[in-house]
Biopython code that builds the backbone (N, CA, C, O; Angstrom):
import numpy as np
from Bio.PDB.StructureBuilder import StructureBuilder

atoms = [
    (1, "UNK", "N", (-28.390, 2.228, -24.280)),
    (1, "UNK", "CA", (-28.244, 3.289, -25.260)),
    (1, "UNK", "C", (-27.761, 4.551, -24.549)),
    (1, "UNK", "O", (-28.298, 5.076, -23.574)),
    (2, "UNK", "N", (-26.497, 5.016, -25.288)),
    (2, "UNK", "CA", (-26.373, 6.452, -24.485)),
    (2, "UNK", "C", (-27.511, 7.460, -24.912)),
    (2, "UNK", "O", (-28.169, 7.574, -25.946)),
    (3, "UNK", "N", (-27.486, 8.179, -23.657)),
    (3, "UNK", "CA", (-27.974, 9.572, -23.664)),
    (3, "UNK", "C", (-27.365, 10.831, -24.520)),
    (3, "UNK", "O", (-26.169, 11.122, -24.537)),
    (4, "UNK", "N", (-28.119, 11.337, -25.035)),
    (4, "UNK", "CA", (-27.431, 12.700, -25.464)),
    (4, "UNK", "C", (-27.138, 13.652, -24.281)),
    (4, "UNK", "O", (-26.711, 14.777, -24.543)),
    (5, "UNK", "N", (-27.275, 13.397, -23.401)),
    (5, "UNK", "CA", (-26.188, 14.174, -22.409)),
    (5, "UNK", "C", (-25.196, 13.680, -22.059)),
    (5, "UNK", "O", (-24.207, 14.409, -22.130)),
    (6, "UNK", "N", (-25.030, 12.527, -21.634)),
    (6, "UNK", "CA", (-23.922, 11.737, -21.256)),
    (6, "UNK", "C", (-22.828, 12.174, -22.903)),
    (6, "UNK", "O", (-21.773, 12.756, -22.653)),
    (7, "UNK", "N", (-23.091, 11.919, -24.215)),
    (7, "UNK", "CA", (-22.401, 12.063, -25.196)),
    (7, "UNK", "C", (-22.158, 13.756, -25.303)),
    (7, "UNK", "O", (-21.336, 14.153, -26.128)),
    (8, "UNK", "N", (-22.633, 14.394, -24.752)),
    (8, "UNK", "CA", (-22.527, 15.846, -24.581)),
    (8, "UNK", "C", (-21.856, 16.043, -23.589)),
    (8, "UNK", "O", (-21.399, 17.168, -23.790)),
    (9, "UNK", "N", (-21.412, 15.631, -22.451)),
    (9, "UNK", "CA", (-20.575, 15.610, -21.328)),
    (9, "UNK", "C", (-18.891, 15.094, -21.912)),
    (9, "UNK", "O", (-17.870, 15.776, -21.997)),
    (10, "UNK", "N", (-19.123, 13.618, -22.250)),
    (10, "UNK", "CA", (-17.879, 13.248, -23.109)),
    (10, "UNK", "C", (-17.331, 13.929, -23.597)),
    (10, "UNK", "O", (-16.243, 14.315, -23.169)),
    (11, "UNK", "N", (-17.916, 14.386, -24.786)),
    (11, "UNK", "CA", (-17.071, 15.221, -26.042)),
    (11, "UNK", "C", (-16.417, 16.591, -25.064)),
    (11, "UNK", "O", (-15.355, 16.608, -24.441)),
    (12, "UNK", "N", (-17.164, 17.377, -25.152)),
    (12, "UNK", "CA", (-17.291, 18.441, -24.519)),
    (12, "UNK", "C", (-15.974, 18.352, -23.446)),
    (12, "UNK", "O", (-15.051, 19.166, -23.400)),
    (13, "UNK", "N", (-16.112, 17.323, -22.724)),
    (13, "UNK", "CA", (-14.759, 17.343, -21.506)),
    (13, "UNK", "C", (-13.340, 17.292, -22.749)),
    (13, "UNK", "O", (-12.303, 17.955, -22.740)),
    (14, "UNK", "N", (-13.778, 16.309, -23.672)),
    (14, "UNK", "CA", (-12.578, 16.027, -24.573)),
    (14, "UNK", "C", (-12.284, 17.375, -25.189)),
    (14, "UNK", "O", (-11.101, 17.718, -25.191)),
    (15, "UNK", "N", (-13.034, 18.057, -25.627)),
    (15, "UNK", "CA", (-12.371, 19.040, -26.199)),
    (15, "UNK", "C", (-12.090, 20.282, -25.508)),
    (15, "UNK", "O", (-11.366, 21.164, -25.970)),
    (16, "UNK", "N", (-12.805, 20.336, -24.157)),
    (16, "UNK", "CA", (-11.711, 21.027, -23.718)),
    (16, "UNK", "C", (-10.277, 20.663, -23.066)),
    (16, "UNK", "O", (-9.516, 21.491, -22.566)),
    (17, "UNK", "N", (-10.082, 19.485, -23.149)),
    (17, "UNK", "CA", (-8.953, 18.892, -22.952)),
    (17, "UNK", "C", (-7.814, 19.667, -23.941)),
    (17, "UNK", "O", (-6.851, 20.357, -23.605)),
    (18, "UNK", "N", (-8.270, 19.305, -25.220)),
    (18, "UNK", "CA", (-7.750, 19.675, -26.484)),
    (18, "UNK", "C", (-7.554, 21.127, -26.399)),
    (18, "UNK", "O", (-6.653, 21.701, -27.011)),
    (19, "UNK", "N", (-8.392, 21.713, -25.646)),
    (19, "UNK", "CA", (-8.376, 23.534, -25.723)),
    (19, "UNK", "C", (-7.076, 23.631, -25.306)),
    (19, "UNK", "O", (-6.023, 23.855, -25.903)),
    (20, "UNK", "N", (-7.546, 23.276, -23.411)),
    (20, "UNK", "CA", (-5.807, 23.000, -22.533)),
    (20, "UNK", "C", (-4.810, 22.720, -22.757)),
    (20, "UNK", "O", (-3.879, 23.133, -22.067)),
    (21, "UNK", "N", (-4.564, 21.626, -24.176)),
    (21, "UNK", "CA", (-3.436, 21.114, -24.529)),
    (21, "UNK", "C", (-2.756, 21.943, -24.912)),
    (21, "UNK", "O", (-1.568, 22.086, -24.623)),
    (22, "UNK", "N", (-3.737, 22.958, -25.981)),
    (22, "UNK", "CA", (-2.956, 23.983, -27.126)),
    (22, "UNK", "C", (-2.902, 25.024, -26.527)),
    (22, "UNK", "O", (-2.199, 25.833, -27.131)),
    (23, "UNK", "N", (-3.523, 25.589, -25.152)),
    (23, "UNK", "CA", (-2.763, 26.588, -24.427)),
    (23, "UNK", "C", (-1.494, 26.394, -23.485)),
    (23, "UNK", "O", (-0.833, 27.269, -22.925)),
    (24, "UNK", "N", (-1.360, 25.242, -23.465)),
    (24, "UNK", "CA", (0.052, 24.451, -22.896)),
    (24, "UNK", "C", (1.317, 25.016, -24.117)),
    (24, "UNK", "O", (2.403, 25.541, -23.873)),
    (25, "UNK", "N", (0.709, 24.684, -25.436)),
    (25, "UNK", "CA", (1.908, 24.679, -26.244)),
    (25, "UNK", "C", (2.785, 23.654, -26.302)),
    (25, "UNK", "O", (4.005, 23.809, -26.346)),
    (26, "UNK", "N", (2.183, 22.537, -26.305)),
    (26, "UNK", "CA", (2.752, 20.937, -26.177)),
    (26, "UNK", "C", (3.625, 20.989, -27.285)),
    (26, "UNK", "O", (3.452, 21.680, -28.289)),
    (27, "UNK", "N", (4.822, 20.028, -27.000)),
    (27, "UNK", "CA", (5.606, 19.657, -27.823)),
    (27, "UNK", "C", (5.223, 18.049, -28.519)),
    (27, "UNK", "O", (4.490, 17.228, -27.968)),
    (28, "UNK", "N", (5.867, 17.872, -29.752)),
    (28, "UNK", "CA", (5.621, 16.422, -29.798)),
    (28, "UNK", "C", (7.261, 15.542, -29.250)),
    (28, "UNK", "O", (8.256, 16.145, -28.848)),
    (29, "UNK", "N", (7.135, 14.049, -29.386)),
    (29, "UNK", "CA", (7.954, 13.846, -28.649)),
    (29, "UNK", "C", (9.359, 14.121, -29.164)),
    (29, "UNK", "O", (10.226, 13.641, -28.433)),
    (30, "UNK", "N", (9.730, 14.658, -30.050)),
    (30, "UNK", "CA", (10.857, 14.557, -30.795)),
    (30, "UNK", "C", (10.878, 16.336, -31.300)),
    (30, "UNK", "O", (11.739, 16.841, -32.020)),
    (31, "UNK", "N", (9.660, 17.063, -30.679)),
    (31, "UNK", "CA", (10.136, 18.471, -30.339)),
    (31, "UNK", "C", (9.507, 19.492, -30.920)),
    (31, "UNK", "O", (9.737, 20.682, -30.704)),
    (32, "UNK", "N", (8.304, 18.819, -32.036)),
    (32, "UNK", "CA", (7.483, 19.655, -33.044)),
    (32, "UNK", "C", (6.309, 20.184, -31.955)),
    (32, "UNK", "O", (6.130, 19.658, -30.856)),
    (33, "UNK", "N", (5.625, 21.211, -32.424)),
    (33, "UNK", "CA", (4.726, 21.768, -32.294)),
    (33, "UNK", "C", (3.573, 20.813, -32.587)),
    (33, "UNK", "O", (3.541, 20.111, -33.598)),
    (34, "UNK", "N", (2.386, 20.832, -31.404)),
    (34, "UNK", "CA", (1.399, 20.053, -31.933)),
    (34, "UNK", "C", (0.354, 20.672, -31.560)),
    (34, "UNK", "O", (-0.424, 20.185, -30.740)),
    (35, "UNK", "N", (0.196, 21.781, -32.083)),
    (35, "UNK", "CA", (-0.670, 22.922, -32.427)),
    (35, "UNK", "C", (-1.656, 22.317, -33.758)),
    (35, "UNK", "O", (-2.884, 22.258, -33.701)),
    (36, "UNK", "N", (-1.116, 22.040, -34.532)),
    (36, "UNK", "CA", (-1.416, 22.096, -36.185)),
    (36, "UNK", "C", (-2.852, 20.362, -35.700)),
    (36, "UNK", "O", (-4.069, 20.361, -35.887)),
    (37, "UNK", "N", (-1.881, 19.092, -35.032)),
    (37, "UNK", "CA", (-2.799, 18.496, -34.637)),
    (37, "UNK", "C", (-3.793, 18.481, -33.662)),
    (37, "UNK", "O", (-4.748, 17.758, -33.945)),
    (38, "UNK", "N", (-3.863, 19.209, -32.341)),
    (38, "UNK", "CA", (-4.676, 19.514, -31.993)),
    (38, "UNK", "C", (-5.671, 19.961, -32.236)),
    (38, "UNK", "O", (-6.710, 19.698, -31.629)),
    (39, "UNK", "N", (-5.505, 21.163, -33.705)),
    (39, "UNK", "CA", (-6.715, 21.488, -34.124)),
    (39, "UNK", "C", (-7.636, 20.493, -35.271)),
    (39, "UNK", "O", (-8.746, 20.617, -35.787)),
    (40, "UNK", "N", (-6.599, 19.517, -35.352)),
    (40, "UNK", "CA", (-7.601, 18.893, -36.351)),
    (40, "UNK", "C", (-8.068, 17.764, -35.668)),
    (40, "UNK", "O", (-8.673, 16.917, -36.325)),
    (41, "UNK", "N", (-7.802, 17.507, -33.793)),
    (41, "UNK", "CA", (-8.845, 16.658, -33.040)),
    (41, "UNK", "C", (-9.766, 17.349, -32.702)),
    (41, "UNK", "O", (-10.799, 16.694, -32.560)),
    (42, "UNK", "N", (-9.881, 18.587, -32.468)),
    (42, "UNK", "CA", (-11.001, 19.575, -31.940)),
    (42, "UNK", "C", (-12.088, 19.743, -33.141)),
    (42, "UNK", "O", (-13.237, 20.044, -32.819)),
    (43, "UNK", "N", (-11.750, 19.549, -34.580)),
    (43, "UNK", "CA", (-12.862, 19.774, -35.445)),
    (43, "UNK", "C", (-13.165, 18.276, -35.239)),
    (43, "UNK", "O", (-14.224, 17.996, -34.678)),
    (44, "UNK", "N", (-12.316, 17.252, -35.648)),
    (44, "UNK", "CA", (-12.578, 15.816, -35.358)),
    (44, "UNK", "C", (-13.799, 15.354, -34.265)),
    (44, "UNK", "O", (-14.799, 14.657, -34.436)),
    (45, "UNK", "N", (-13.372, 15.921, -33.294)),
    (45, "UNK", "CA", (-14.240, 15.517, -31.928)),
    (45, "UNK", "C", (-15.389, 16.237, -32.328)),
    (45, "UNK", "O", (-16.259, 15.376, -32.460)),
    (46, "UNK", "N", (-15.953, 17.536, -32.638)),
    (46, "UNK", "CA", (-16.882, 18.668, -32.869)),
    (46, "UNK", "C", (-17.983, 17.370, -34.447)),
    (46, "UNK", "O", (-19.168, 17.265, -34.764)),
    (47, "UNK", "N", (-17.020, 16.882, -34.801)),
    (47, "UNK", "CA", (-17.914, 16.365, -35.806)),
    (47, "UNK", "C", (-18.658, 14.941, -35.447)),
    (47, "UNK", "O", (-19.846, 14.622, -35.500)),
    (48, "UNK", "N", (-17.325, 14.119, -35.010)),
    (48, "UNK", "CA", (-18.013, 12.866, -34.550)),
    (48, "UNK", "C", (-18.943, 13.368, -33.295)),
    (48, "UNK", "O", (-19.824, 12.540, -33.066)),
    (49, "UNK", "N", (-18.976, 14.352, -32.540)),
    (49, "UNK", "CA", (-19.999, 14.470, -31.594)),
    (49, "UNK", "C", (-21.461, 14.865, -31.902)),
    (49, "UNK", "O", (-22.436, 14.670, -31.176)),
    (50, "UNK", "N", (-21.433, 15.368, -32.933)),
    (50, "UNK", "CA", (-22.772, 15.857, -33.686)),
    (50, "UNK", "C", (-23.474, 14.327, -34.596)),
    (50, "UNK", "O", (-24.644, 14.039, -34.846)),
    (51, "UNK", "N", (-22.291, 13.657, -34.880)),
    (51, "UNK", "CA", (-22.532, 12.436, -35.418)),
    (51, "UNK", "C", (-23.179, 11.106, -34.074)),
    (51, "UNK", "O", (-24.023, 10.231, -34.270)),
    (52, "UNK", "N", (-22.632, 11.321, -33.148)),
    (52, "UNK", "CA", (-23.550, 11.017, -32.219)),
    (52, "UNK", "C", (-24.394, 10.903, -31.407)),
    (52, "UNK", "O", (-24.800, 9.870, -30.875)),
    (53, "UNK", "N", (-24.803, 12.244, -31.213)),
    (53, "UNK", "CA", (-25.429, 12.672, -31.146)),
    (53, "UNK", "C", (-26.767, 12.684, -31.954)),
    (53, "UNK", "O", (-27.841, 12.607, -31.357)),
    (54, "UNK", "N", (-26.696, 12.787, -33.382)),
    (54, "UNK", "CA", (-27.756, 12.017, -34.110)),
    (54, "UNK", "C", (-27.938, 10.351, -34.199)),
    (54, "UNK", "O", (-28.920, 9.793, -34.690)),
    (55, "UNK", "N", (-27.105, 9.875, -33.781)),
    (55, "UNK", "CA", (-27.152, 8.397, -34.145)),
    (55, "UNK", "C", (-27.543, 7.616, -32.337)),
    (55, "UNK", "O", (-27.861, 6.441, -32.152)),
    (56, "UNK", "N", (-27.417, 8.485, -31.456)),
    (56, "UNK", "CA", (-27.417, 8.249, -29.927)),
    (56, "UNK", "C", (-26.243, 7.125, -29.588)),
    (56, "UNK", "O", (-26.154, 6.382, -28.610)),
    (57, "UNK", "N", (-25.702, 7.211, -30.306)),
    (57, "UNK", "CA", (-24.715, 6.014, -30.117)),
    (57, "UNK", "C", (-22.843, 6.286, -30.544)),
    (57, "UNK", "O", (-22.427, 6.833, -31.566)),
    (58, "UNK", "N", (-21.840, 5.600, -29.190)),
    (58, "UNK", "CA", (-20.625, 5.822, -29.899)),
    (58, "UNK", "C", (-19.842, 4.880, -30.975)),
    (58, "UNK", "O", (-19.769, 3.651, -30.961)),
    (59, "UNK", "N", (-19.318, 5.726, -31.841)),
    (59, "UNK", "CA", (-18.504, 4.719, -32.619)),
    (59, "UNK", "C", (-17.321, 4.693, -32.141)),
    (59, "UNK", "O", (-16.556, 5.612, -31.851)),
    (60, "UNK", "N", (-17.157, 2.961, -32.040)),
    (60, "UNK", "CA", (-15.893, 2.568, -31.078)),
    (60, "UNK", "C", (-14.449, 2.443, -32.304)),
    (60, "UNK", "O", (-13.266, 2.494, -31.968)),
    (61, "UNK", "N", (-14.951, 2.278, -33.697)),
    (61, "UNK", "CA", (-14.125, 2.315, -34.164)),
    (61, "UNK", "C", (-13.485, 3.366, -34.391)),
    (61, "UNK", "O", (-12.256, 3.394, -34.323)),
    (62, "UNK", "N", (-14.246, 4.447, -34.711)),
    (62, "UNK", "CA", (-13.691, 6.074, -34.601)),
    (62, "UNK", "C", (-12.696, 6.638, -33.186)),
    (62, "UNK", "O", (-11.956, 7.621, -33.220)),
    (63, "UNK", "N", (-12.907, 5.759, -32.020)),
    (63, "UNK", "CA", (-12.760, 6.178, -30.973)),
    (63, "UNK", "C", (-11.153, 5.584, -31.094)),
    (63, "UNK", "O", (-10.224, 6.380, -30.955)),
    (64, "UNK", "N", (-10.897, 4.180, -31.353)),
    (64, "UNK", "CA", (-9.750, 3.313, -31.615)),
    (64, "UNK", "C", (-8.726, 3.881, -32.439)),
    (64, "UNK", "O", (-7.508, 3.772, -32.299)),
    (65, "UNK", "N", (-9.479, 4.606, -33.463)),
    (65, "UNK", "CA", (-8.517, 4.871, -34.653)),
    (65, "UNK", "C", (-8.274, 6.621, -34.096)),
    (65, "UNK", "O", (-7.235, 7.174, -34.459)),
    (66, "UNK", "N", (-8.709, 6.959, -33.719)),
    (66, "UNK", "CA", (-8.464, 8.393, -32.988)),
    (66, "UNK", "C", (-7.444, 8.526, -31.745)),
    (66, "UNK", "O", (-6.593, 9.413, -31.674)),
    (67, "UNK", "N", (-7.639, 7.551, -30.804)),
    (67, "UNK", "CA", (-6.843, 7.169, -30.011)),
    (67, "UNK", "C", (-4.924, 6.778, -30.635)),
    (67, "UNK", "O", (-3.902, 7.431, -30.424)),
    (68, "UNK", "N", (-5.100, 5.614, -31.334)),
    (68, "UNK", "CA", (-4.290, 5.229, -32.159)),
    (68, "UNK", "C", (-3.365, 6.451, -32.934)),
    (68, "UNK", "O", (-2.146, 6.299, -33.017)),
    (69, "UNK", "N", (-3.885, 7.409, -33.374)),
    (69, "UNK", "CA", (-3.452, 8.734, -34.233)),
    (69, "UNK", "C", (-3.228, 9.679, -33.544)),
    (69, "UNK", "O", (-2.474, 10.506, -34.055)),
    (70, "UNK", "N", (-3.726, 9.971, -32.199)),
    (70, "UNK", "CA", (-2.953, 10.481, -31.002)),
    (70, "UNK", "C", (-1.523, 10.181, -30.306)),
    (70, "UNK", "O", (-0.519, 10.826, -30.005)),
    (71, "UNK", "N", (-2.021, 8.743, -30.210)),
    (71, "UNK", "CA", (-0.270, 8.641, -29.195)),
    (71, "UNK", "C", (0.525, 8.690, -30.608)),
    (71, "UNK", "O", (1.717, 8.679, -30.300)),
    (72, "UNK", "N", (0.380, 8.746, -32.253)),
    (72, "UNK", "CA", (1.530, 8.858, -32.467)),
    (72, "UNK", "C", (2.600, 10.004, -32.472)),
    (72, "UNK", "O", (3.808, 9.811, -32.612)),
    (73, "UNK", "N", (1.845, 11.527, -32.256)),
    (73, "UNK", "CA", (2.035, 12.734, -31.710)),
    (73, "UNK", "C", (2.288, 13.474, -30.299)),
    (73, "UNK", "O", (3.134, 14.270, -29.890)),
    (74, "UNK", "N", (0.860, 12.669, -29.601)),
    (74, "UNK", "CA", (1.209, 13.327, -28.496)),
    (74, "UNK", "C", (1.815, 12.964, -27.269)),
    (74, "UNK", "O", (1.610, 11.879, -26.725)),
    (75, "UNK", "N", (2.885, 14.238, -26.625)),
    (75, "UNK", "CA", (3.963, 13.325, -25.816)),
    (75, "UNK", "C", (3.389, 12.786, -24.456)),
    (75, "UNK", "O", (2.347, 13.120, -23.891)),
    (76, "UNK", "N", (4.191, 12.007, -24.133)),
    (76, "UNK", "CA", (3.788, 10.736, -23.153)),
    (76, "UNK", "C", (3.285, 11.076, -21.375)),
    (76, "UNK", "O", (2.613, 10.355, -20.638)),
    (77, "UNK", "N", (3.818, 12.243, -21.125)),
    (77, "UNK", "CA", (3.647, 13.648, -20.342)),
    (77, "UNK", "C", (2.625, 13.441, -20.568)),
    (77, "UNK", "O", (2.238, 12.649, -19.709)),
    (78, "UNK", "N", (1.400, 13.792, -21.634)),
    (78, "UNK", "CA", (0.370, 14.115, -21.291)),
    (78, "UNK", "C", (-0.773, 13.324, -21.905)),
    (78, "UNK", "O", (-0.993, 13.308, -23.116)),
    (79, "UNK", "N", (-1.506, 12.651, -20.972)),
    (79, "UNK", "CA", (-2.199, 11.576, -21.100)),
    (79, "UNK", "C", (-4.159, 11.687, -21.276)),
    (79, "UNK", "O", (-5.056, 10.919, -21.623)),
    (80, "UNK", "N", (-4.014, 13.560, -20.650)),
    (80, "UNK", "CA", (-5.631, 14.099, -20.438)),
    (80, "UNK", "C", (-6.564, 13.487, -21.651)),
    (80, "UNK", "O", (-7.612, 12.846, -21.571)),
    (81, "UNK", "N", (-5.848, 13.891, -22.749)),
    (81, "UNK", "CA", (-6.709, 13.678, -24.095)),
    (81, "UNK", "C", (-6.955, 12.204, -24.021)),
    (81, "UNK", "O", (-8.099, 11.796, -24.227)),
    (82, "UNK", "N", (-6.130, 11.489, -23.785)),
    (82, "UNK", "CA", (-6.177, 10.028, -24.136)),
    (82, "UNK", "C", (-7.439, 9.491, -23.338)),
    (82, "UNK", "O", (-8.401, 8.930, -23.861)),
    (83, "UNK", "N", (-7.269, 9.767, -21.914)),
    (83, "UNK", "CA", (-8.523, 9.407, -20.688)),
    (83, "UNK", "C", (-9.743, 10.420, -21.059)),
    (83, "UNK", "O", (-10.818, 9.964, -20.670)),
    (84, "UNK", "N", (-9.827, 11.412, -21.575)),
    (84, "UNK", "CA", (-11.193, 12.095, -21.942)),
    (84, "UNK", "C", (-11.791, 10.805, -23.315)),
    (84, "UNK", "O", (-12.944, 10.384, -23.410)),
    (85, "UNK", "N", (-10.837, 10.498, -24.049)),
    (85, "UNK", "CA", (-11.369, 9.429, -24.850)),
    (85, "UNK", "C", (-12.029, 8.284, -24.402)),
    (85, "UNK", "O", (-13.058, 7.640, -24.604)),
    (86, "UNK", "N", (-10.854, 8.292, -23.599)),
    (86, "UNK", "CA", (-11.513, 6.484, -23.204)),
    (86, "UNK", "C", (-12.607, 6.872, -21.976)),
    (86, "UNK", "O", (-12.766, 6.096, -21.034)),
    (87, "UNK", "N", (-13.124, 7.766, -22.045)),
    (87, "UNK", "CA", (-14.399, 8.204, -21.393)),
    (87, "UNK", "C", (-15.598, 8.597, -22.214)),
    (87, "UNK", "O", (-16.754, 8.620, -21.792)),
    (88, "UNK", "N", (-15.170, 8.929, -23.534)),
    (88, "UNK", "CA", (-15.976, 8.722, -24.399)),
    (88, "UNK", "C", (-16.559, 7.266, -24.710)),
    (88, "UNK", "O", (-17.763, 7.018, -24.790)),
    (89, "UNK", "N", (-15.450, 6.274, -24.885)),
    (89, "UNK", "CA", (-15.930, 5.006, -25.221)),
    (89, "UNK", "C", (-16.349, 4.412, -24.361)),
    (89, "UNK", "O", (-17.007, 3.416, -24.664)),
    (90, "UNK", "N", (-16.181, 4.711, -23.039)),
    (90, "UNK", "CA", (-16.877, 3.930, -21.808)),
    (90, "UNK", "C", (-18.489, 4.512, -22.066)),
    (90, "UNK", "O", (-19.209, 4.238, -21.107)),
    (91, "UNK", "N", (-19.103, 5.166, -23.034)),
    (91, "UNK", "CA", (-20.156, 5.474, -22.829)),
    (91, "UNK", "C", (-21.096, 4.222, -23.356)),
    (91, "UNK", "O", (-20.689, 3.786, -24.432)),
    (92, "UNK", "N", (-22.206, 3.582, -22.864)),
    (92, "UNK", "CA", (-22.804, 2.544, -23.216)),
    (92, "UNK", "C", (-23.869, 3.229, -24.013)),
    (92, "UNK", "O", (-24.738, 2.567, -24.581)),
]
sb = StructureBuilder()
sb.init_structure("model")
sb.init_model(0)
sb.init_chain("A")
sb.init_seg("    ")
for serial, (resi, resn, name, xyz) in enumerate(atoms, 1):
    if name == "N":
        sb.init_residue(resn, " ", resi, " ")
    sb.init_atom(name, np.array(xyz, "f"), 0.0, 1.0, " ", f" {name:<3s}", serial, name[0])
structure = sb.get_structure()
């Protein structure tokens, strides 16, 4: 069972990932601004983390389908967000 610290370490790295991204000013791959999505992984992450935080446990499907809805935006350059995830789901 995870810890609520370990799930407090996760998130937390992830979203400041997400902070970094949007002070980068990332492009998407075809040249848009991905400002508008970044902020809706940072409430995303802020919610499922409170959600696990009560439940002590990660949801892997949330993690899949979040992942999945990332690379279709974000460019290939930058991979931080993706590995803060899959550090989320490595949480047992």
């Amino acid at each position: 069972m995870a810890t609520n610290h370990d799930i407090e370490i996760a998130f937390d790295a992830a979203i400041d990932q997400v902070q970094r991204a949007a002070a980068r000013g990332l492009a998407t791959p075809d040249g848009g601004s991905v400002r508008e999505q970044l902020g809706q992984l940072e409430f995303r992450l802020r919610a499922e983390r409170a959600n696990a935080l009560e439940r002590k446990a990660i949801d892997r499907d949330w993690v899949q389908k979040t992942v999945r809805w990332i690379v279709e935006w974000m460019p290939e350059s930058d991979l931080n967000i993706i590995a803060a995830l899959g550090r989320i789901a490595r949480i047992k």
